[in-house]
Steps between C-alpha positions, in 0.01 A plus 500: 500500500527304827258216408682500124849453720417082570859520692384759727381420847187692477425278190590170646290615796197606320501172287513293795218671671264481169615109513366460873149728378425251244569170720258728770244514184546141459424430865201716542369356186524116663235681720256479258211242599593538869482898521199742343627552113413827568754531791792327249348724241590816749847396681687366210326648142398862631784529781772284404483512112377802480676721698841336491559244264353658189704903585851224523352323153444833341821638601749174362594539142354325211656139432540184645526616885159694395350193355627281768388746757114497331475123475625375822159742663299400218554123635367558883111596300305172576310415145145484732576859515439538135242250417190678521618831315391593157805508238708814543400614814674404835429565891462841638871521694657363174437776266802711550691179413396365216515869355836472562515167343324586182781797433 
């Protein structure tokens, strides 16, 4: 009921902080080239996707905050990531996400 509430504080706070973990995925992500993939792979799919971002995703209604919410961490992927994969399959540390996605 608290995260329906948008006027509450616990809302407004909770929104914010999923806001600052995606621009955090974005940054980690400009990593990629410099740092192992692996390591970007680890700190922001399997830690910061993962274990935060994807429990706040599941828990926001269906709609447009949902949608919003899905597309704005679908955009910090670099394509490269994808390139080499075989159609319908994605990386390892993605699965839990696009299982989401494709419900």
């Amino acid at each position: 009921s608290t995260v329906e509430d948008k006027s509450s504080p616990r809302s407004k706070f909770q929104e914010r902080r999923f806001w600052s973990a995606v621009k955090l995925l974005s940054n980690v992500v400009l990593w990629d080239g410099i740092v192992q993939e692996d390591k970007i792979h680890d700190l922001g799919l399997s830690k910061l996707l993962n274990r935060y971002l994807l429990l706040n995703i599941l828990n926001t209604p269906l709609g447009p905050d949902h949608t919003e919410k899905c597309a704005k961490v679908v955009a910090c992927f670099p394509g490269r990531w994808f390139q080499d994969l075989k159609s319908g399959s994605t990386i390892p540390e993605l699965v839990n996400f696009c299982q989401h996605l494709l419900q």
